[in-house]
OpenMM code with the backbone's topology and positions (N, CA, C; nanometers):
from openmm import Vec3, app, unit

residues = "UNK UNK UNK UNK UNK UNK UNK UNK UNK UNK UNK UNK UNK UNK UNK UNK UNK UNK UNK UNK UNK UNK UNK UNK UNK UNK UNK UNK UNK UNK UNK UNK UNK UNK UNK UNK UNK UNK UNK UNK UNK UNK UNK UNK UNK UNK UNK UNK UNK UNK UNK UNK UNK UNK UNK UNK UNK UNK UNK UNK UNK UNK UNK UNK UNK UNK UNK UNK UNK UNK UNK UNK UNK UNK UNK UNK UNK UNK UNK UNK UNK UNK UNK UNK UNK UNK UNK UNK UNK UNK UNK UNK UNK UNK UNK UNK UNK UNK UNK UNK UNK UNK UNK UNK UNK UNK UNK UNK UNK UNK UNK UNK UNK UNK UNK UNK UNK UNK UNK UNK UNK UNK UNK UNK UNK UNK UNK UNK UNK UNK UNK UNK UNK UNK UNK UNK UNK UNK UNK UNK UNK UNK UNK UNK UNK UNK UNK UNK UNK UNK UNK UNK UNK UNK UNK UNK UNK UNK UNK UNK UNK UNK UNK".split()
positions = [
    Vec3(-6.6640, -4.3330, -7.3252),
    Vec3(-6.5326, -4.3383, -7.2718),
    Vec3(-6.4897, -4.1997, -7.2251),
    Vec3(-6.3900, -4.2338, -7.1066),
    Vec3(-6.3768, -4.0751, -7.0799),
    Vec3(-6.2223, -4.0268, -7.1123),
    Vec3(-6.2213, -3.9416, -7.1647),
    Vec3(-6.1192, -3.8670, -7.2742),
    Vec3(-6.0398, -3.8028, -7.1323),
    Vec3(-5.9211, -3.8506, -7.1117),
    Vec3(-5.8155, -3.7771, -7.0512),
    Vec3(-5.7556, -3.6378, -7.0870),
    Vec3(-5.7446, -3.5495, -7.0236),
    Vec3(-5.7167, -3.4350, -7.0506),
    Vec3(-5.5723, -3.4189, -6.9904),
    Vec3(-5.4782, -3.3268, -7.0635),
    Vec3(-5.3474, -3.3332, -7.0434),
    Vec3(-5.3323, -3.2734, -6.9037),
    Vec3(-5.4089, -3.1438, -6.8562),
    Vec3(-5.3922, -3.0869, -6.7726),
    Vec3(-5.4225, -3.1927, -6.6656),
    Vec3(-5.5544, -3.2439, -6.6630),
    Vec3(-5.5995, -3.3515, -6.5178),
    Vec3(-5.4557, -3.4487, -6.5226),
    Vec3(-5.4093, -3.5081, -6.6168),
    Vec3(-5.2993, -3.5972, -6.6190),
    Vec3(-5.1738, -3.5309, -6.5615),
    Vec3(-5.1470, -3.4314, -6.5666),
    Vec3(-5.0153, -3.3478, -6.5019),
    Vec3(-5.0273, -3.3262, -6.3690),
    Vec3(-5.1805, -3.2135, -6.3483),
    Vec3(-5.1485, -3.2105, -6.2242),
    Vec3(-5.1717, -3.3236, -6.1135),
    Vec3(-5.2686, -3.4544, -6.1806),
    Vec3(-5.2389, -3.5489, -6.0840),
    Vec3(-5.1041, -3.6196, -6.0703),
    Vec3(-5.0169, -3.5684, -6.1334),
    Vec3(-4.8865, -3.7222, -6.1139),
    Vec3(-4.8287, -3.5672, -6.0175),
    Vec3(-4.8500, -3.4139, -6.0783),
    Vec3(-4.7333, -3.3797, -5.9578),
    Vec3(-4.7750, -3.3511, -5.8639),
    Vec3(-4.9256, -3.3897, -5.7718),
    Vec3(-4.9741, -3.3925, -5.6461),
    Vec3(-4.9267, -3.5208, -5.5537),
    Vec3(-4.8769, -3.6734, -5.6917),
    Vec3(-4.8605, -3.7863, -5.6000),
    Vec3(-4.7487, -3.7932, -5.5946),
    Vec3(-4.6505, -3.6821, -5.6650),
    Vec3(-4.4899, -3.6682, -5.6473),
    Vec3(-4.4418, -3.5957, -5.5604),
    Vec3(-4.5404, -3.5265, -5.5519),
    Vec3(-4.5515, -3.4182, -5.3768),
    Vec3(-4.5472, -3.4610, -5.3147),
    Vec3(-4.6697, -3.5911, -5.2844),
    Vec3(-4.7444, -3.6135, -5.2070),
    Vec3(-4.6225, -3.7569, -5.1425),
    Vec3(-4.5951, -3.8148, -5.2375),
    Vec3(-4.4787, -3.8920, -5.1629),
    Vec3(-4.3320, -3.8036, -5.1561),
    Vec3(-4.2875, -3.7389, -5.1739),
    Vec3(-4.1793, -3.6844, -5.1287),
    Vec3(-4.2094, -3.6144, -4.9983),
    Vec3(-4.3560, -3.5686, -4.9482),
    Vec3(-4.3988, -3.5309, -4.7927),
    Vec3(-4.3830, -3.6692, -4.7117),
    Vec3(-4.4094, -3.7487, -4.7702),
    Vec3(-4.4257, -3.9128, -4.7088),
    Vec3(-4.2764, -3.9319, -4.6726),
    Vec3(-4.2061, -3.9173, -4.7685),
    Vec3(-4.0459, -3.9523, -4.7883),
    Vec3(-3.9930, -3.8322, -4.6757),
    Vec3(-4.0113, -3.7806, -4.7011),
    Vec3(-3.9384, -3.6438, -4.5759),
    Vec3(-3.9869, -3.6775, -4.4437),
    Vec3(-4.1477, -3.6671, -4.4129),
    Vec3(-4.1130, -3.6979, -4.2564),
    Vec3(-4.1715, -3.8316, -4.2247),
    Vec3(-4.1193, -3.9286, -4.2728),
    Vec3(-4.1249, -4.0654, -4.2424),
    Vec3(-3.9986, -4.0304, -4.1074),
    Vec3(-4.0569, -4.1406, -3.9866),
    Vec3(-3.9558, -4.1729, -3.8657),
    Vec3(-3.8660, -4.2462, -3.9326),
    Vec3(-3.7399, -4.1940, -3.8725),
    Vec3(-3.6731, -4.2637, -3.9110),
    Vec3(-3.5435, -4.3795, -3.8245),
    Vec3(-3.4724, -4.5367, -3.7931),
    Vec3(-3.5093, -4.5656, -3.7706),
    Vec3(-3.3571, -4.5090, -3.6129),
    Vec3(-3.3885, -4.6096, -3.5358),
    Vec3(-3.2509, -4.5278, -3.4479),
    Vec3(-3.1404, -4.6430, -3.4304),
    Vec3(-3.0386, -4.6213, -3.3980),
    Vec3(-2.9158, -4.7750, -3.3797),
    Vec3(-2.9436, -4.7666, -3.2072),
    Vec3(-2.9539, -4.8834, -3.1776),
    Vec3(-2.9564, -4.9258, -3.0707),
    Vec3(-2.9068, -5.0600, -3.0226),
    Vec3(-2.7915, -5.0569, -2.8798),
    Vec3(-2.7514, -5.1311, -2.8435),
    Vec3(-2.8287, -5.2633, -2.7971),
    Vec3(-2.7997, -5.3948, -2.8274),
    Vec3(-2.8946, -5.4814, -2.8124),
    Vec3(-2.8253, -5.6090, -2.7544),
    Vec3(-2.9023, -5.6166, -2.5817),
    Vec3(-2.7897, -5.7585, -2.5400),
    Vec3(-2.9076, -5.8319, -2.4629),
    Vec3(-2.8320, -5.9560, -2.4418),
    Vec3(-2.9450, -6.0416, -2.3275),
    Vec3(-2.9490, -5.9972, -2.1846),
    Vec3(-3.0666, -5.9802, -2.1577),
    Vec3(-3.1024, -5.9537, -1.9963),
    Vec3(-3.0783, -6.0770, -1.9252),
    Vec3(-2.9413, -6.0116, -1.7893),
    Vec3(-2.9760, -6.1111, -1.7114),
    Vec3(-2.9331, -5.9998, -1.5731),
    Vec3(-2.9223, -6.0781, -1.5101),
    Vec3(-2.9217, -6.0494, -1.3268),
    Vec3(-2.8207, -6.0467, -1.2939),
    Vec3(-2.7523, -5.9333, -1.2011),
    Vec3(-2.5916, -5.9338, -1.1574),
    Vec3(-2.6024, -5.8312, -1.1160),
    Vec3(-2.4309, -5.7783, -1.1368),
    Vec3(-2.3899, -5.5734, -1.0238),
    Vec3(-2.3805, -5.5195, -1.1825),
    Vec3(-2.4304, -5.4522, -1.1206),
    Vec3(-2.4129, -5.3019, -1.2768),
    Vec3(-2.2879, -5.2575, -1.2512),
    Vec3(-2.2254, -5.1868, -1.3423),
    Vec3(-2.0739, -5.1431, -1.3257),
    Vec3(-2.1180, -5.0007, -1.3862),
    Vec3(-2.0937, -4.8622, -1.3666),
    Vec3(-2.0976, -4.7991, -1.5160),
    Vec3(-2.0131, -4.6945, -1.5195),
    Vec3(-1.9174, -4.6522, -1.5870),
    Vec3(-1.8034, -4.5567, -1.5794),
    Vec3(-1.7828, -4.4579, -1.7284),
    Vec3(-1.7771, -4.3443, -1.6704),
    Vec3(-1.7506, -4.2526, -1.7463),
    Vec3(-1.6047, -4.2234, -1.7795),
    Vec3(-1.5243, -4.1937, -1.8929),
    Vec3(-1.4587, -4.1072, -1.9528),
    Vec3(-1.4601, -4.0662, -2.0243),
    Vec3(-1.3936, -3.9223, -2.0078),
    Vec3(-1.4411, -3.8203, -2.0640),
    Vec3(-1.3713, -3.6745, -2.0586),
    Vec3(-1.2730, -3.6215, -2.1029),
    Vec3(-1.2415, -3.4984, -2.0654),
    Vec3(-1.2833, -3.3521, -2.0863),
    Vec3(-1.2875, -3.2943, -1.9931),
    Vec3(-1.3768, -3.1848, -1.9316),
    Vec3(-1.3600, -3.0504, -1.8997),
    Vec3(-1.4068, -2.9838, -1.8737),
    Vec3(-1.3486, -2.8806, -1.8199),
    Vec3(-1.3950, -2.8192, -1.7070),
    Vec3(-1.3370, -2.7616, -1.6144),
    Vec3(-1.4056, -2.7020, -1.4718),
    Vec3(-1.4645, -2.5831, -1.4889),
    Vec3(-1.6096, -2.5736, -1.4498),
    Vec3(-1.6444, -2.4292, -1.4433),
    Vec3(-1.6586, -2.3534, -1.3105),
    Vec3(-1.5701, -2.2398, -1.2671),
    Vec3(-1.5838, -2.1630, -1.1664),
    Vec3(-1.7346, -2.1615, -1.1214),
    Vec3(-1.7948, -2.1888, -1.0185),
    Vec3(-1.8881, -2.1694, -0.9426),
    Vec3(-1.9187, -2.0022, -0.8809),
    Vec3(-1.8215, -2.0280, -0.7916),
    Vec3(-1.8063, -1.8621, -0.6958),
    Vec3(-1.6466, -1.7848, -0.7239),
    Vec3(-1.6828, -1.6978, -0.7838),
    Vec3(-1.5481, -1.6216, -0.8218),
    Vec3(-1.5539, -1.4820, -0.7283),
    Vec3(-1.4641, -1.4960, -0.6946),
    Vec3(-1.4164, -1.3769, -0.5444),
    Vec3(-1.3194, -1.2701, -0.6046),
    Vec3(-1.3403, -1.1306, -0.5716),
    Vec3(-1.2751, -1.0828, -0.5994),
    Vec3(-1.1774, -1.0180, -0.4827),
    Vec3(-1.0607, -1.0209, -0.4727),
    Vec3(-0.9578, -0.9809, -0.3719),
    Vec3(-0.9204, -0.8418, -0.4131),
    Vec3(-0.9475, -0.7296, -0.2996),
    Vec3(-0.9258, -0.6305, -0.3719),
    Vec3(-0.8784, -0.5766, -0.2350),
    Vec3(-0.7602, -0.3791, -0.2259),
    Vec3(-0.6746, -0.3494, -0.1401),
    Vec3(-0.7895, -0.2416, -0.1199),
    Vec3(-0.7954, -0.1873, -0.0125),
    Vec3(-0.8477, -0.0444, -0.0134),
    Vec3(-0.7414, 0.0862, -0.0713),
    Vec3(-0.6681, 0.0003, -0.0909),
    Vec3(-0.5699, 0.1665, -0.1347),
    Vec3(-0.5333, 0.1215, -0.2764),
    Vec3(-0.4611, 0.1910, -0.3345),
    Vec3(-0.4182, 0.2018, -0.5051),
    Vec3(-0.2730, 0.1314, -0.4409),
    Vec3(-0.1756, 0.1014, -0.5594),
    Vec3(-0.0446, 0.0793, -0.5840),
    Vec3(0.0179, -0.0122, -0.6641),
    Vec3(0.1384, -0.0730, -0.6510),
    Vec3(0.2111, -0.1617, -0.7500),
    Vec3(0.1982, -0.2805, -0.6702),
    Vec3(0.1151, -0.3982, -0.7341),
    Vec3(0.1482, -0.5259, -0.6781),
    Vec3(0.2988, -0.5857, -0.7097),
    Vec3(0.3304, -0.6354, -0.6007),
    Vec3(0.4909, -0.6868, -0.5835),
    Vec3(0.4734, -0.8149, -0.5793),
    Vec3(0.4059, -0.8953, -0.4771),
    Vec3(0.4469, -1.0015, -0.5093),
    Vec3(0.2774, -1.0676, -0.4463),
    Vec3(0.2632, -1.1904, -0.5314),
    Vec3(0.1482, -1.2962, -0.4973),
    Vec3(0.1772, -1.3902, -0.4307),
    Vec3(0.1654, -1.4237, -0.3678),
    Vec3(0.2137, -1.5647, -0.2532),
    Vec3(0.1248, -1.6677, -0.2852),
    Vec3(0.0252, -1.6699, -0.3201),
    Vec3(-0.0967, -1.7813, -0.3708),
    Vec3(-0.0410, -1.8102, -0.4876),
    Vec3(-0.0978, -1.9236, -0.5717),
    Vec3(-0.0752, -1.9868, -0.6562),
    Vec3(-0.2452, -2.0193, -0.6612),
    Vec3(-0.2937, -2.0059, -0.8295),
    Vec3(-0.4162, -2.0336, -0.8595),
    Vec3(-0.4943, -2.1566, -0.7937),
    Vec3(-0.6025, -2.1888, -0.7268),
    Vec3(-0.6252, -2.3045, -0.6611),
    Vec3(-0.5846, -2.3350, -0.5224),
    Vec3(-0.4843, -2.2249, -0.4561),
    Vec3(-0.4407, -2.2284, -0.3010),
    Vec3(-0.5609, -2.2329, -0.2295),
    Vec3(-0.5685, -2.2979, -0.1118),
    Vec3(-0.7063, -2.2209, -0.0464),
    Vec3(-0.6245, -2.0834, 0.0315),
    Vec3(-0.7052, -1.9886, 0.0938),
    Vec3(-0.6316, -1.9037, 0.1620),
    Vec3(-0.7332, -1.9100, 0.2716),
    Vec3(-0.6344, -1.8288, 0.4150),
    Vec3(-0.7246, -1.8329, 0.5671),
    Vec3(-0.7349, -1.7022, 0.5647),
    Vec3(-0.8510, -1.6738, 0.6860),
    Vec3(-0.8274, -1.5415, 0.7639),
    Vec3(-0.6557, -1.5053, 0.8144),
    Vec3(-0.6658, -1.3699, 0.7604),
    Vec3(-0.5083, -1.3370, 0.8627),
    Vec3(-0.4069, -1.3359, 0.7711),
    Vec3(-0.4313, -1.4790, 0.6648),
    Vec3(-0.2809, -1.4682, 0.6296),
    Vec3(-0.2331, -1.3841, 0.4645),
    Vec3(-0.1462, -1.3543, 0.4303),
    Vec3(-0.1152, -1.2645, 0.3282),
    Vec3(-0.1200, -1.3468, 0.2253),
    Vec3(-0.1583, -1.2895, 0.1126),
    Vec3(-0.2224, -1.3268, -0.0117),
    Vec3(-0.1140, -1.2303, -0.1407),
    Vec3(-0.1023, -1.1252, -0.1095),
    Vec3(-0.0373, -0.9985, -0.2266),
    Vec3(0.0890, -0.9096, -0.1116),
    Vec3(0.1697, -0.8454, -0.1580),
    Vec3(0.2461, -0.6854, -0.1346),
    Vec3(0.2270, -0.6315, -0.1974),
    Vec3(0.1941, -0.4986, -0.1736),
    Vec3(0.1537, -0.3885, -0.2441),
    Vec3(0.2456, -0.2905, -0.2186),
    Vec3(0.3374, -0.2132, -0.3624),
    Vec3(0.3741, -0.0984, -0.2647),
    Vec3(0.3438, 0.0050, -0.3250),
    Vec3(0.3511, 0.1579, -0.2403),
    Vec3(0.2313, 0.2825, -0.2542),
    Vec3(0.2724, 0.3211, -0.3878),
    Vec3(0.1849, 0.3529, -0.4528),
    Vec3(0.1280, 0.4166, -0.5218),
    Vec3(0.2796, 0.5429, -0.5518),
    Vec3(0.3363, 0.5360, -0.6803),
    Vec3(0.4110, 0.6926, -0.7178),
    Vec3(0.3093, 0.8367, -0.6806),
    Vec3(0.3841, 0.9166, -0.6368),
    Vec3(0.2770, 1.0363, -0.6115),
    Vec3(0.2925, 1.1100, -0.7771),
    Vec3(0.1718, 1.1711, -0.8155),
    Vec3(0.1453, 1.2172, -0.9022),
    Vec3(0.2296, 1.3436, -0.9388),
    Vec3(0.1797, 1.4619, -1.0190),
    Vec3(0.2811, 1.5781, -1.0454),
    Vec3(0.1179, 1.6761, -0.9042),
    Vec3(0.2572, 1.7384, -0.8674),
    Vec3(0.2004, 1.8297, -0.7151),
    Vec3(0.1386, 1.9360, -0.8035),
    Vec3(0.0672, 2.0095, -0.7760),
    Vec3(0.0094, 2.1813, -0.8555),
    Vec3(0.0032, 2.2141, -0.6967),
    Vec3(0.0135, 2.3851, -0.7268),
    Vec3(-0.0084, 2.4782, -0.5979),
    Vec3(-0.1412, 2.4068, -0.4920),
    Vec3(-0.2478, 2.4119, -0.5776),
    Vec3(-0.3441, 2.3879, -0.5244),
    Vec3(-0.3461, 2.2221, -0.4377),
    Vec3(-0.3153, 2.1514, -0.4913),
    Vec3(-0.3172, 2.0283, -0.4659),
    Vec3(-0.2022, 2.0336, -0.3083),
    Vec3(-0.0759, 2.0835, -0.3478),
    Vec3(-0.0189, 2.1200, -0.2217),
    Vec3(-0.0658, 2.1965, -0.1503),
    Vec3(-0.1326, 2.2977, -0.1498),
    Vec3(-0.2642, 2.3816, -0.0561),
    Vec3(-0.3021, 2.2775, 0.0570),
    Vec3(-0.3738, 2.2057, -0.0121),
    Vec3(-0.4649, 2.1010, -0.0074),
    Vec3(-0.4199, 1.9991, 0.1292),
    Vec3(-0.3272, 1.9155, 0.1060),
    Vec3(-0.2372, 1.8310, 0.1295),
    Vec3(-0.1707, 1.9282, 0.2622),
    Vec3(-0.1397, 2.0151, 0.2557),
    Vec3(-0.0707, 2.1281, 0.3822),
    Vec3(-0.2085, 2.1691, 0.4916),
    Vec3(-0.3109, 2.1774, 0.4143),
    Vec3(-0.4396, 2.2018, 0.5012),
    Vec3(-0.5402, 2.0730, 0.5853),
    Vec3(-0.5189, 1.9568, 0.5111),
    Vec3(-0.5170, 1.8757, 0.5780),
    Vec3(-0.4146, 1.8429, 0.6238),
    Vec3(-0.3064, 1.8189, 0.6440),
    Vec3(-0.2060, 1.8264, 0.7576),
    Vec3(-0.2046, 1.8883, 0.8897),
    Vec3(-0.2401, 1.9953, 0.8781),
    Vec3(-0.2333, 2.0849, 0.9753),
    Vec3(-0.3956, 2.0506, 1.0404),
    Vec3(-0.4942, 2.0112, 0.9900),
    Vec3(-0.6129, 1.9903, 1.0482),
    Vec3(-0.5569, 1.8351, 1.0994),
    Vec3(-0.4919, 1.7633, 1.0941),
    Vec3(-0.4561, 1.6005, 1.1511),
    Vec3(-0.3969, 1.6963, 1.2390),
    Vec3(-0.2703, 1.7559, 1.2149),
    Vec3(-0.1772, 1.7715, 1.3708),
    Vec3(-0.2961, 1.8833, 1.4672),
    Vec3(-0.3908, 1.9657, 1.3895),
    Vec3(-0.4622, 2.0065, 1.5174),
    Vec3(-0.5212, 1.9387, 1.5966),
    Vec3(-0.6120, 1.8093, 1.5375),
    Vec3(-0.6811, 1.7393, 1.5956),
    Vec3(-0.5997, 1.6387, 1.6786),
    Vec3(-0.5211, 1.5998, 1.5998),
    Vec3(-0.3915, 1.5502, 1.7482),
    Vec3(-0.3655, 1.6309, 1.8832),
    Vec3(-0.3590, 1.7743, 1.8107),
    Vec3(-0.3396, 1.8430, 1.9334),
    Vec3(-0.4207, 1.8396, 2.0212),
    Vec3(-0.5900, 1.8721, 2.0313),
    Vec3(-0.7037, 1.8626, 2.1037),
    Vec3(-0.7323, 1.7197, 2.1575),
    Vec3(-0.6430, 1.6338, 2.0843),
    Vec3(-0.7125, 1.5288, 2.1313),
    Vec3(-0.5805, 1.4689, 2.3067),
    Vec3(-0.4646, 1.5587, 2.2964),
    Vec3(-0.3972, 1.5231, 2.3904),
    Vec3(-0.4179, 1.6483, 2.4949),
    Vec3(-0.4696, 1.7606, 2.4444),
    Vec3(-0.5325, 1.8122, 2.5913),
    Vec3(-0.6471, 1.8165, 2.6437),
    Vec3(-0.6795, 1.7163, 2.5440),
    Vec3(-0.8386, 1.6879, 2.6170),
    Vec3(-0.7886, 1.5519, 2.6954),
    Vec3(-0.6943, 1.5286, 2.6925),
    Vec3(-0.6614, 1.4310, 2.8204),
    Vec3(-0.6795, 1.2932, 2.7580),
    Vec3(-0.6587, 1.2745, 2.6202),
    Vec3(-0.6871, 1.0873, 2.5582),
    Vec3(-0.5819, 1.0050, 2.5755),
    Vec3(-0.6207, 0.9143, 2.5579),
    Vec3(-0.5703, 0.7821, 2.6196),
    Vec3(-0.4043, 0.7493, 2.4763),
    Vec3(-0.3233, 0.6953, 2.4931),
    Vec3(-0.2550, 0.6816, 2.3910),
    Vec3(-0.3102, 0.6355, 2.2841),
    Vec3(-0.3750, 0.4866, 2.3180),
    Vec3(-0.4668, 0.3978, 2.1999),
    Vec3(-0.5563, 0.5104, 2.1384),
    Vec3(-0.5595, 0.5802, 2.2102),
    Vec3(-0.7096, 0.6926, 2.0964),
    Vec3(-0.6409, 0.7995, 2.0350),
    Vec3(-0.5041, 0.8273, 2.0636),
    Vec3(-0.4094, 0.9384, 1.9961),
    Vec3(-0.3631, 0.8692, 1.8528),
    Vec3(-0.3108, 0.7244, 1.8804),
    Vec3(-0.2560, 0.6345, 1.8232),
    Vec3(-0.3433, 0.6387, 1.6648),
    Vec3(-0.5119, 0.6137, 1.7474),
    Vec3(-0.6013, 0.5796, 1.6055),
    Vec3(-0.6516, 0.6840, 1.5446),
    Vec3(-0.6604, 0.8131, 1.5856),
    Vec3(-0.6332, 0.9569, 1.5018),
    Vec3(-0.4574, 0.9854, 1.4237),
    Vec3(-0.3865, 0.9329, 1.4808),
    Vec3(-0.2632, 0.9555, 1.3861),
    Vec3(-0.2372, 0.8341, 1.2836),
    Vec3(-0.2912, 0.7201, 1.3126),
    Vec3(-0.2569, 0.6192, 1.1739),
    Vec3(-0.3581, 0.6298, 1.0709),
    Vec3(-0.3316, 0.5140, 1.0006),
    Vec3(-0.3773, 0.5072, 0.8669),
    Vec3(-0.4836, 0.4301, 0.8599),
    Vec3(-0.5935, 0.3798, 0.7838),
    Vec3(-0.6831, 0.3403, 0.7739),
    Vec3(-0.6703, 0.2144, 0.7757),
    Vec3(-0.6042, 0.1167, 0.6898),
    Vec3(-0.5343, -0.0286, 0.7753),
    Vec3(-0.5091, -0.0349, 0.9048),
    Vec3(-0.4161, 0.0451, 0.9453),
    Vec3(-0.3769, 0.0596, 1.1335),
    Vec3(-0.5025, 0.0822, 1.2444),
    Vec3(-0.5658, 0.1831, 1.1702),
    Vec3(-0.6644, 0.2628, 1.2626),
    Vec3(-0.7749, 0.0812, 1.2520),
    Vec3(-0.8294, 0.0337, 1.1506),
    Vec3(-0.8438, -0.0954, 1.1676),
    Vec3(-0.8308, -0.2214, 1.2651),
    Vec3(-0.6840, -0.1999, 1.2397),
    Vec3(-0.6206, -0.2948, 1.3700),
    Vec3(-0.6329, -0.2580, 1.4980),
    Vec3(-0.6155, -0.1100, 1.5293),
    Vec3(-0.6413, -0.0389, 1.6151),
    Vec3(-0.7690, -0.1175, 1.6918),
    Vec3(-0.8603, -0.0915, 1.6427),
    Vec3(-1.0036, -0.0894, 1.6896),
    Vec3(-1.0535, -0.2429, 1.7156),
    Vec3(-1.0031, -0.3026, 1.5755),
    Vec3(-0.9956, -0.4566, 1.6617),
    Vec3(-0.9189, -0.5410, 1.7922),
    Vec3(-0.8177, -0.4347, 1.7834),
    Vec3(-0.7445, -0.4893, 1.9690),
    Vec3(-0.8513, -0.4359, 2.0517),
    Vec3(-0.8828, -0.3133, 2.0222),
    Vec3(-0.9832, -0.2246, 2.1226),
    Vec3(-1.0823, -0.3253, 2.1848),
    Vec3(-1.1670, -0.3831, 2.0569),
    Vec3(-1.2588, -0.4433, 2.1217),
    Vec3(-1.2204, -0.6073, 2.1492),
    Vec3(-1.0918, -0.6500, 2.1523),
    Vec3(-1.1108, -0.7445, 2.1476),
    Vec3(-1.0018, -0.7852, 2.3672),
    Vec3(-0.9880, -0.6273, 2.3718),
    Vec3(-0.9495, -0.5742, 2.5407),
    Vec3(-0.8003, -0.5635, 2.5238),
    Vec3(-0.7180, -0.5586, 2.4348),
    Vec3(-0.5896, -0.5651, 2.4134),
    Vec3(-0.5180, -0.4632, 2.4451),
    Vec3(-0.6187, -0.3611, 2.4529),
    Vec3(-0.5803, -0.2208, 2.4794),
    Vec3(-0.6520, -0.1646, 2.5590),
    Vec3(-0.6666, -0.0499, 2.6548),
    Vec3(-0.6942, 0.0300, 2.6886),
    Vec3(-0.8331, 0.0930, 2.6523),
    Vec3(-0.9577, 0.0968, 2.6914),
    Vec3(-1.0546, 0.0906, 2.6856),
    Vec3(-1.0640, 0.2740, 2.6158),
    Vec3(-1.0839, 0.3383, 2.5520),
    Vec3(-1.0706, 0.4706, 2.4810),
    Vec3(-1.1954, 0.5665, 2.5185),
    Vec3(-1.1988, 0.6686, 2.5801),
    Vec3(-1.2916, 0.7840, 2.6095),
    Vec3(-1.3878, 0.7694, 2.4765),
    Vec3(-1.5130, 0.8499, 2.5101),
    Vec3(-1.5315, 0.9126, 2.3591),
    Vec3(-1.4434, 1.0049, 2.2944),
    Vec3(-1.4724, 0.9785, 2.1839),
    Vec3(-1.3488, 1.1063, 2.0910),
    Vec3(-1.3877, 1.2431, 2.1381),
    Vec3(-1.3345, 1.2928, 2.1562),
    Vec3(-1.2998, 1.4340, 2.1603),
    Vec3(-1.3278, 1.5089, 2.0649),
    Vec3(-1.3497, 1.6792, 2.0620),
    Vec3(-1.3853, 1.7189, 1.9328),
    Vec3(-1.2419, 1.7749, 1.9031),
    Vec3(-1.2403, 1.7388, 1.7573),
    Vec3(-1.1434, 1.8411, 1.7351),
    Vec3(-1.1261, 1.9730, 1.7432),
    Vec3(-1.1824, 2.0599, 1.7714),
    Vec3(-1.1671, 2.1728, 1.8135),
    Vec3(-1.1759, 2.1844, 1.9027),
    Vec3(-1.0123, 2.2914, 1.9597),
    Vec3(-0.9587, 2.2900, 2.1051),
    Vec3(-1.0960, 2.3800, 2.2307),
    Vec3(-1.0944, 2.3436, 2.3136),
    Vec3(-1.1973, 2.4180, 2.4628),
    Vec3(-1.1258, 2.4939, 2.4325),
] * unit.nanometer
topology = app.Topology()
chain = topology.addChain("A")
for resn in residues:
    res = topology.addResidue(resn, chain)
    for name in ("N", "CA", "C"):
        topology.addAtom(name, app.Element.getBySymbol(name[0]), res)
């Protein structure tokens, strides 16, 4: 007869207590599923559901110059066109002046009114006086009448420094 030993008796029951609790863990398990009779007809099928929108293309609207936005005329979701106004902006507080900075500001001044000056005895056209004395928005507009014949067809520029 064969004499059982305590140890063979232990570790076989906790290999088949293992061994089914591995069984027990990844057994499939089973799924709920809707269950009707097949027949023939129009399918219908409709969602609800609430959601949320995700921005696709986000644009950023931005001024070439600094200042205080005043007022928005859009409303989130407006569409907007070419041309038409979107923001007011108004300029920018000027900062605290130092010598230098007024230097500065006086030396370019005087280099705009020279080059104004050269540019009217070199004989230019108003439209080309016009787009050396405005501003970078204007001088803009400027150039789009230019080419679009609204104005006066403009020499080459002139140098600023007088003949």
């Amino acid at each position: 007869m064969v004499k059982l030993n305590f140890r063979i008796v232990f570790w076989t029951a906790v290999t088949v207590i293992v061994g089914a609790a591995l069984v027990f863990a990844f057994r499939p398990t089973p799924l709920l599923v809707d269950v009707a009779e097949v027949a023939r007809g129009g399918m219908t099928v409709s969602v609800r559901d609430e959601v949320r929108a995700r921005v696709r293309d986000v644009f950023v609207v931005s001024a070439p110059i600094g200042g205080q936005l005043l007022r928005v005329e859009k409303e989130p979701g407006d569409p907007a066109h070419a041309g038409e106004t979107v923001a007011r902006l108004l300029p920018p507080t000027s900062g605290f002046l130092d010598a230098r900075s007024r230097d500065e500001a006086n030396a370019a001044a005087a280099a705009a009114e020279a080059a104004l000056a050269a540019a009217r005895a070199a004989g230019a056209t108003e439209a080309h006086v016009h787009l050396l004395a405005c501003g970078a928005v204007e001088r803009a507009a400027v150039l789009r009448d230019l080419r679009a014949g609204a104005l006066k067809t403009v020499p080459a520029r002139p140098s600023p420094v007088a003949a």
